[in-house]
ROFI-44441 format. One record per residue: residue in one letter; x negated, z negated, y of N, C-alpha, C in turn. Coordinates in steps of 0.001 Angstrom, whole numbers, padded with zeros to 6 digits, always signed. Each point is the difference from the previous one (the first is absolute). Example, Ala and Ser with C-alpha at 12.3 -4.5 7.8 and 13.67 -1.06 7.14 Angstrom:
<sites>
a-013190-007800-005690+000890+000000+001190-000900+000000+001200
s+000350+000720+001050-000820-000060+001190+000770-000730+001090
</sites>
This chain:
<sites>
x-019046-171690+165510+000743-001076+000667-000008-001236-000896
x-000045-000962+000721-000611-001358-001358+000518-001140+001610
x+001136-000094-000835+000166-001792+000739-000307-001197-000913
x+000594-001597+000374-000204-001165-001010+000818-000452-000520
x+000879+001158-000416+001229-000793-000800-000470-000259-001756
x+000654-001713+000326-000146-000410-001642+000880+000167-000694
x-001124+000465-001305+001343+000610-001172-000902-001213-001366
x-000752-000748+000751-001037-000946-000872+000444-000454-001601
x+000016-000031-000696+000124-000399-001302+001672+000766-000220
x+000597+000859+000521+001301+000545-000347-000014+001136-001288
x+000611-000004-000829+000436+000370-001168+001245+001322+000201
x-001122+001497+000204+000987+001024+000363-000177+000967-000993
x+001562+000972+000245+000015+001129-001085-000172+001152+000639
x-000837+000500-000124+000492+002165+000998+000319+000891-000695
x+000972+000229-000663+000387+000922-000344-000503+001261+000580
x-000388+001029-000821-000037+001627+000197-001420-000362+000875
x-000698-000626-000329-001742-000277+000321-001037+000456-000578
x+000381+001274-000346-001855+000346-000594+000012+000900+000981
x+000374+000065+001049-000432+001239+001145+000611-000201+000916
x+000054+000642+001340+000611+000054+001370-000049-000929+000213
x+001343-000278+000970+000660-000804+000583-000031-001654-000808
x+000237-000129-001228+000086-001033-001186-001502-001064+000376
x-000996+001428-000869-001222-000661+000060-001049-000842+001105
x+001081+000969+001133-000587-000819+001747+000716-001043-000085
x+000958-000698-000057+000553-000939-000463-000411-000919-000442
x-000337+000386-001507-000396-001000-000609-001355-000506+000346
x-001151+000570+000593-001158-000029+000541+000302-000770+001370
x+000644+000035+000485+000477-000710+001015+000389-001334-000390
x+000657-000310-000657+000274-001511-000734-000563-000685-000338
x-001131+000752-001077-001418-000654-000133-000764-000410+000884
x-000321+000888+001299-000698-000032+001042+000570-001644+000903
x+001588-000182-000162+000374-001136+000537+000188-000975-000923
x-000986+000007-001299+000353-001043-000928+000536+000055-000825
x+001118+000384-000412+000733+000285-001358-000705+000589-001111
x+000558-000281-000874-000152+000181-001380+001061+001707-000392
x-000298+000816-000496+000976+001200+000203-000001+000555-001554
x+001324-000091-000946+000621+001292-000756+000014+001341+000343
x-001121+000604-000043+000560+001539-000064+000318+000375-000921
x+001541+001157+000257+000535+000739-000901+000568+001238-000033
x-000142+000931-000632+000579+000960+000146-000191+000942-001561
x+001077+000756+000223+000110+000967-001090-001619+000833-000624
x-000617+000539+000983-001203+000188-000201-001368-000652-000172
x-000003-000419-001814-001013-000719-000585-001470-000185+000134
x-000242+001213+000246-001640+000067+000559-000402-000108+001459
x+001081+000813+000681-000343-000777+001790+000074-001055+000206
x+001189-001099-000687-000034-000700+000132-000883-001021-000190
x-000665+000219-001242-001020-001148-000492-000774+000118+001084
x-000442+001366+000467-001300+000128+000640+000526-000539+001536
x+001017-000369+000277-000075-000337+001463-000146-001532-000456
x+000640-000538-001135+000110-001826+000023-001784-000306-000520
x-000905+000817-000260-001223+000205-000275-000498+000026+001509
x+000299+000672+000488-000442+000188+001392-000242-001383+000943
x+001221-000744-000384+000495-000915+001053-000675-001434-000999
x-000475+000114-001069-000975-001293-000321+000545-001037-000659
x-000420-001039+000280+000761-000810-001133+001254-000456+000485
x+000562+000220+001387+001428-000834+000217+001164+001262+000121
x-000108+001093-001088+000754+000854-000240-000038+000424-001430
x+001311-000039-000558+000188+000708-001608+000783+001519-000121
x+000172+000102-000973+000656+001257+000073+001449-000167-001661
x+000895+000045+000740+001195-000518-001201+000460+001943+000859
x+000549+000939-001920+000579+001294+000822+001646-000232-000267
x+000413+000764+000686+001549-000234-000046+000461+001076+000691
x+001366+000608-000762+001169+001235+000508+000611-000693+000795
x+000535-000154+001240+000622-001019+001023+001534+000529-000571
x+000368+001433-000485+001127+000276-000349+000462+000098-001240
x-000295-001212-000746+000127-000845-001444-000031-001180+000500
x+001245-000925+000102+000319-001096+000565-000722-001374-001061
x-000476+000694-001200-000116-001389-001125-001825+000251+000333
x-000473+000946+000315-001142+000180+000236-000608-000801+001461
x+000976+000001+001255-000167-000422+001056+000441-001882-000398
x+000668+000204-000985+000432-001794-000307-001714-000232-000421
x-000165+000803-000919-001525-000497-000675-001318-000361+000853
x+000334+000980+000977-000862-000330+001244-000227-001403+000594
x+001240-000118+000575-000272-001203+000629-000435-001112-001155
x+000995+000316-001068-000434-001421-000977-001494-000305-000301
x-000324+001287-000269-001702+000022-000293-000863-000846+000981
x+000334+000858+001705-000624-000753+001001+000213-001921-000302
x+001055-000324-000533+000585-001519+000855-001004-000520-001322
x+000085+000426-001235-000905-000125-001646-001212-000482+000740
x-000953+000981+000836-001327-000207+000256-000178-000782+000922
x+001309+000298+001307-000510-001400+001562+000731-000582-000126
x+001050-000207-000148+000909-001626+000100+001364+000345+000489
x-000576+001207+000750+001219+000319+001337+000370+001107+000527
x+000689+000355+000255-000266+001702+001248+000472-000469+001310
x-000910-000008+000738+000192+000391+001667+000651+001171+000547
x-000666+000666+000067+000475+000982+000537+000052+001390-001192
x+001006+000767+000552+000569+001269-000512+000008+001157-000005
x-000961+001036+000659+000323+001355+000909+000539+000910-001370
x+000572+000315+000168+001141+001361-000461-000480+000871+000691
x-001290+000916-000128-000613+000832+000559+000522+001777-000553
x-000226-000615-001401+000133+001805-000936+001231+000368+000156
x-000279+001343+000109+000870+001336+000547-000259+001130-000178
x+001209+000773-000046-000685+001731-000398+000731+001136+000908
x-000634+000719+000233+000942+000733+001049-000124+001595-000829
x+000618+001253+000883-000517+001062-000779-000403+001109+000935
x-001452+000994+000203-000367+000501+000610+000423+001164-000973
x+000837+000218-001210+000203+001603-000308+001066+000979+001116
x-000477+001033-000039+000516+001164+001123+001705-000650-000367
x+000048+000271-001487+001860+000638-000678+000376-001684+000439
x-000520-001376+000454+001055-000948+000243-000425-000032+001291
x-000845+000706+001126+000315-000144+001182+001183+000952+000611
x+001350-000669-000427+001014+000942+000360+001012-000438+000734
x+001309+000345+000410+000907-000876+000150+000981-000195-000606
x+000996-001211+000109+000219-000830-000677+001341+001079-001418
x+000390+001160+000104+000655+000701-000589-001026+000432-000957
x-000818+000275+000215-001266+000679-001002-001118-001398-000457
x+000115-001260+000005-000610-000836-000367-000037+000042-001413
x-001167-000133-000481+000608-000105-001625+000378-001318-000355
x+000561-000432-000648+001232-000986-001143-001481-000951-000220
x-001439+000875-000776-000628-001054-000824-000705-000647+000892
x-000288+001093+001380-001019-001173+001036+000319-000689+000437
x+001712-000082+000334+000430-001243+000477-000009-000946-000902
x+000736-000017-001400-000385-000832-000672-001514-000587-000427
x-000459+000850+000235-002036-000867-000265-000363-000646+001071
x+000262+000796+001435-000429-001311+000999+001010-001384+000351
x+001632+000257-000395+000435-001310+000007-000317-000826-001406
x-000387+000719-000771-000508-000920-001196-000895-001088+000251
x-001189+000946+000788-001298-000505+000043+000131-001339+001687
x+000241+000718+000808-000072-000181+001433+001558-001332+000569
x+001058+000179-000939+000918-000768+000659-000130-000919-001158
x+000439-000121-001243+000264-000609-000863-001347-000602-000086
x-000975+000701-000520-001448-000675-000382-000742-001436+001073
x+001246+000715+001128-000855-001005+001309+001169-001177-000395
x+001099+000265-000199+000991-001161-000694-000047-001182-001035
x-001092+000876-001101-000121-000592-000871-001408-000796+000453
x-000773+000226+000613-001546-001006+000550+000868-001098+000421
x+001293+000041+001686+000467-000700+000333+000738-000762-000989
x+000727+000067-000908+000798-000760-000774-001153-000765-000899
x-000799+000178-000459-001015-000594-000926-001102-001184+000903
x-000055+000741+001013-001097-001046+000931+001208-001123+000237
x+001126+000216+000441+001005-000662+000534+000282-001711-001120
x-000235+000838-001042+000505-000667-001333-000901-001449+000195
x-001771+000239+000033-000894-000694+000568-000074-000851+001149
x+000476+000687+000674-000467-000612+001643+001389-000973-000057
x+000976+000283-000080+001718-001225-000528-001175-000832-000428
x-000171-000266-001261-000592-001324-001109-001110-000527+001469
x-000888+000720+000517-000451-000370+000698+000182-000871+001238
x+001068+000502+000870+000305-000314+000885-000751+000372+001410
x-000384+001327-000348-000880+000830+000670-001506+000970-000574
x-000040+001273+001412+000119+000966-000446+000318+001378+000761
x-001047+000693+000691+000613+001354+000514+000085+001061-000446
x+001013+001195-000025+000309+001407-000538-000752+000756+001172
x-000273+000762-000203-000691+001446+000971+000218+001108-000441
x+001580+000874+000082+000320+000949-000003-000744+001503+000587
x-000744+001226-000881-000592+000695+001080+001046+000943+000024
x+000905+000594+001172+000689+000566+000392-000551+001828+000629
x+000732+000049+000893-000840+001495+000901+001031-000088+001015
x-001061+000849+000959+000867+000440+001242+001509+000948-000477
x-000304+000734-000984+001087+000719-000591+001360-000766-000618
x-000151-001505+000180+001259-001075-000340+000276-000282+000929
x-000869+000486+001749+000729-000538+001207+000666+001220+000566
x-000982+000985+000174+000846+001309+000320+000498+001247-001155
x+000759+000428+000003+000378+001169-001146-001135+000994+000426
x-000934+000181-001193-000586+001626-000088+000348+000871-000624
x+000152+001200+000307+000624+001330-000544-001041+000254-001709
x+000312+000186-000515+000041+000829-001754-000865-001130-000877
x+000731-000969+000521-000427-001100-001437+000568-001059-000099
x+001261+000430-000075+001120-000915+000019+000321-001360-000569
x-001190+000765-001370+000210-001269-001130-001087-001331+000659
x-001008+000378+000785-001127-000700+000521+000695-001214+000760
x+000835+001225+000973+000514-000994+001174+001526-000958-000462
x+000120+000549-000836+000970-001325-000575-000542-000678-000453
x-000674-000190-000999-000833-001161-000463-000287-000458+000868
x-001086+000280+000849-000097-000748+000932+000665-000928+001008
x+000735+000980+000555+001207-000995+000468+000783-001025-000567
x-000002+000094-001447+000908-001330-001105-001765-000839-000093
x-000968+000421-000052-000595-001306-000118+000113-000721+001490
x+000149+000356+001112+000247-000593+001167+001287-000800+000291
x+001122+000056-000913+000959-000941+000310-000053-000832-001215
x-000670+000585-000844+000059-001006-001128-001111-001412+000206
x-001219+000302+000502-000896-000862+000602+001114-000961+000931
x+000796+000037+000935+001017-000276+000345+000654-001038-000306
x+000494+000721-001072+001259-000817-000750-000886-000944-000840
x-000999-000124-000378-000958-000731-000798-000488-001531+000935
x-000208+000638+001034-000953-001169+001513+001617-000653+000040
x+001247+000608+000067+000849-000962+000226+000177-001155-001454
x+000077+000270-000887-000231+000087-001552-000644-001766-000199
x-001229+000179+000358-001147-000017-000577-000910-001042+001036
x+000912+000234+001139-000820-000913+001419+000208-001682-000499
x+001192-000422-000382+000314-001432-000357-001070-000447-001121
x-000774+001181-000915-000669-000684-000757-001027+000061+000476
x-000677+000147+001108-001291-000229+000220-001098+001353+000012
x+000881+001413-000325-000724+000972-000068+000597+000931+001152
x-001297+001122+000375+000388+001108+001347-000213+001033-000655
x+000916+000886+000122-000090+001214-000209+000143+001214+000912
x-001139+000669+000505-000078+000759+000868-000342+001708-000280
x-000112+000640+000802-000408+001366-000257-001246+000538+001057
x-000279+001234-000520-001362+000439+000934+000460+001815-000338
x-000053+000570+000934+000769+001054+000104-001181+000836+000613
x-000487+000914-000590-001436+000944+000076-000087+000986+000938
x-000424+000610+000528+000381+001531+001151-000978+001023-001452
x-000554+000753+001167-000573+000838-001262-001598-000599+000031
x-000325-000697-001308-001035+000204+000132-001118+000525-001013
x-001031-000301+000151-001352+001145-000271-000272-000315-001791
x+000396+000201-000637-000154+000034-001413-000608+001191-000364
x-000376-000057-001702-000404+001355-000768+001275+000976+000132
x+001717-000768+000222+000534+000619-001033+000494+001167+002015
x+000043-001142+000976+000447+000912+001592-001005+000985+000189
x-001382-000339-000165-000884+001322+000244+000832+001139-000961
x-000517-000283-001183+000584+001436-000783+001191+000182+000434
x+000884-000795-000016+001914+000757+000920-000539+000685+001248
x-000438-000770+000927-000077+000303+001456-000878-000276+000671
x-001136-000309-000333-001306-000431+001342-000887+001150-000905
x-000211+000910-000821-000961+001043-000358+000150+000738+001065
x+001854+000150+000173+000071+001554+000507+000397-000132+001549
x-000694+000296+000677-000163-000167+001856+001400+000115+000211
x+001133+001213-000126+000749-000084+000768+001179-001117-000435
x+000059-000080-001474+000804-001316-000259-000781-000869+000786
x-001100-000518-000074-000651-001443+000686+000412+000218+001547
x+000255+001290+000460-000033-000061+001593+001614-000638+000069
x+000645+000763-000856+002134-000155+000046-000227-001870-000160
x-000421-000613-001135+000371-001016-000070-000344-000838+000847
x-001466+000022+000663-000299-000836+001011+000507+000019+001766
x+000810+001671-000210+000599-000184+001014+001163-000822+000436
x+000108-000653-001687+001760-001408+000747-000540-001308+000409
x-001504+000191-000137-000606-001348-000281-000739-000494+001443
x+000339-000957+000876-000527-000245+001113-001207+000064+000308
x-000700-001043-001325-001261-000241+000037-000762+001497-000257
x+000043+000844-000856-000265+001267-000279-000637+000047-001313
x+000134-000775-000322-001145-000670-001562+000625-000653-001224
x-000206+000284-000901+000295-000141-001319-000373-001461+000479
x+000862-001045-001050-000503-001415-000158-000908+000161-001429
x-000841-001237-000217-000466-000430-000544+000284-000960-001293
x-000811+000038-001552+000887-000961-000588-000298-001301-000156
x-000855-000475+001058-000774-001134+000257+001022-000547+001352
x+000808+000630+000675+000671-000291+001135+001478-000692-000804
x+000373+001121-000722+001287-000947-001143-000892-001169-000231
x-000737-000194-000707-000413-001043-001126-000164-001182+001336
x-000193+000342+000924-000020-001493+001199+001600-000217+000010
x+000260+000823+000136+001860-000202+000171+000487-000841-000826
x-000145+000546-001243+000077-000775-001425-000994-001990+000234
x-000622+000131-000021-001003-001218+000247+001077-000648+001167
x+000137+000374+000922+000650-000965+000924+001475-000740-000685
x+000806+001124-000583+001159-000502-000515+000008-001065-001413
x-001423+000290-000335-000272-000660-001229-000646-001678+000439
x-000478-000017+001398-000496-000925+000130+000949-001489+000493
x-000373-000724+000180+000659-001194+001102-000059+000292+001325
x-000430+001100+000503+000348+000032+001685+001102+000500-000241
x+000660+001246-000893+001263+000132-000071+001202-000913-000763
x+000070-001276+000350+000195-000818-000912+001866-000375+000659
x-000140+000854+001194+001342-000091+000708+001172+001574-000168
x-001550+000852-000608+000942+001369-000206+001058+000072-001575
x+000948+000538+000293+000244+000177-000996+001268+000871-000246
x+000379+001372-000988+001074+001039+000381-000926+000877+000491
x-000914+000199+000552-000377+000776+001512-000693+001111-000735
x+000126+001223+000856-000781+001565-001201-000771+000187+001434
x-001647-000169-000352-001071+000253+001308-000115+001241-000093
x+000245+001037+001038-000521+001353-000345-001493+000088+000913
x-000916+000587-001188-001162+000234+000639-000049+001847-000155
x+000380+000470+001546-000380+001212+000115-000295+000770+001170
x-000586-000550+000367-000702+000485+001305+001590+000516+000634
x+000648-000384+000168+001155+000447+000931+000836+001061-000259
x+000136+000469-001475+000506+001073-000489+001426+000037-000031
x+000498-000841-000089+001383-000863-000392+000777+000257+001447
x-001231-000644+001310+001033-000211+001104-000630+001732+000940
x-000750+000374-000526+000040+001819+000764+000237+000800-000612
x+001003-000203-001222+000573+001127-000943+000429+000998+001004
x+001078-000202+000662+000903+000689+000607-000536-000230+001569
x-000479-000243+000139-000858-000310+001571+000178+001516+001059
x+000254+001162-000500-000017+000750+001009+001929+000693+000158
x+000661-000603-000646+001385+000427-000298+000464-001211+000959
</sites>
């Protein structure tokens, strides 16, 4: 899918971009012009995707859940272009072990604390640091990546779906924030889609792939080239009126959860 939205000479960050969802992203930005920071915790994917993407992509690595590390980020970016445009708060961690798919009495203590480390706070600290920028600026968009699991509650990953859900009002409270200075801050809210990490959870094994696609209208895993348009639109000037707003791209998962009750 390839529309003409311009992202032409824009100055963006993708967090959690040396793979999936991130790296379609950032390939997408380029594709509409921008100039793109990839970053992520993982040093060697990473190089090799900002290698990939040629000369209007670098590779700066960064823990998103080390707030002086995510300060360093952006500073680095504004050091080399002048500026930051745009923001995606992409990186995230979820957990496919058996012992934390549980419920919420048997959750363990440390997974909640590692995915709100990583997933609520880490996405806090991109927003507060880009924010810092885009103020002096006087513009400037955030791109929160959220999940369907921050719109509806899913059963045995409690810690997932809270995070999620606090980056969705916090994007929020930010667009109200943040609108007088000239910056939008929006969200993009995922269904399930087709990564390294969903095959190995659930698209290897037929009868998980049959359970999950049965909430799903369309019947099909999304794509991470279908986010990364999502992303591109909110990043661009056609969305230049959105702002607060969490796009869910999921083939209809959200509104046929409960469809036969």
């Amino acid at each position: 899918m390839t529309t003409n939205l311009d992202l032409k000479g824009k100055i963006a960050i993708v967090t959690g971009s040396a793979q999936g969802i991130g790296k379609d992203i950032a390939a997408r930005f380029i594709t509409g012009g921008a100039f793109v920071v990839v970053s992520d915790i993982q040093e060697k994917a990473g190089r090799a995707t900002a290698e990939s993407l040629r000369e209007r992509a670098i590779f700066i690595p960064c823990d998103i859940s080390k707030a002086e590390q995510v300060q360093s980020l952006v500073d680095a970016t504004v050091e080399r272009f002048g500026r930051l445009d745009v923001m995606v708060n992409n990186a995230g961690i979820n957990s496919g072990r058996p012992e934390d798919r549980v419920t919420a009495e048997r959750y363990p203590v440390e997974t909640w604390r590692r995915i709100i480390e990583v997933d609520l706070n880490g996405t806090f600290y991109g927003c507060r640091a880009a924010a810092r920028q885009m103020v002096q600026q006087k513009s400037g968009t955030i791109i929160n990546i959220s999940s369907v699991a921050g719109v509806v509650a899913l059963r045995l990953q409690i810690g997932f779906v809270a995070a999620k859900a606090a980056i969705l009002r916090m994007t929020e409270a930010m667009a109200c924030e943040l609108g007088p200075q000239g910056i939008r801050v929006n969200a993009v809210s995922p269904g399930s889609i087709l990564t390294d990490g969903t095959r190995e959870l659930f698209y290897n094994d037929v009868d998980k792939a049959r359970r999950i696609l049965s909430f799903i209208p369309q019947g099909r895993p999304g794509e991470p080239s279908e986010i990364a348009e999502a992303a591109a639109f909110l990043a661009s000037d056609a969305a230049s009126y959105v702002n607060g707003h969490n796009l869910v791209v999921d083939g209809g998962w959200t509104c046929g959860f409960n469809r036969d009750f």
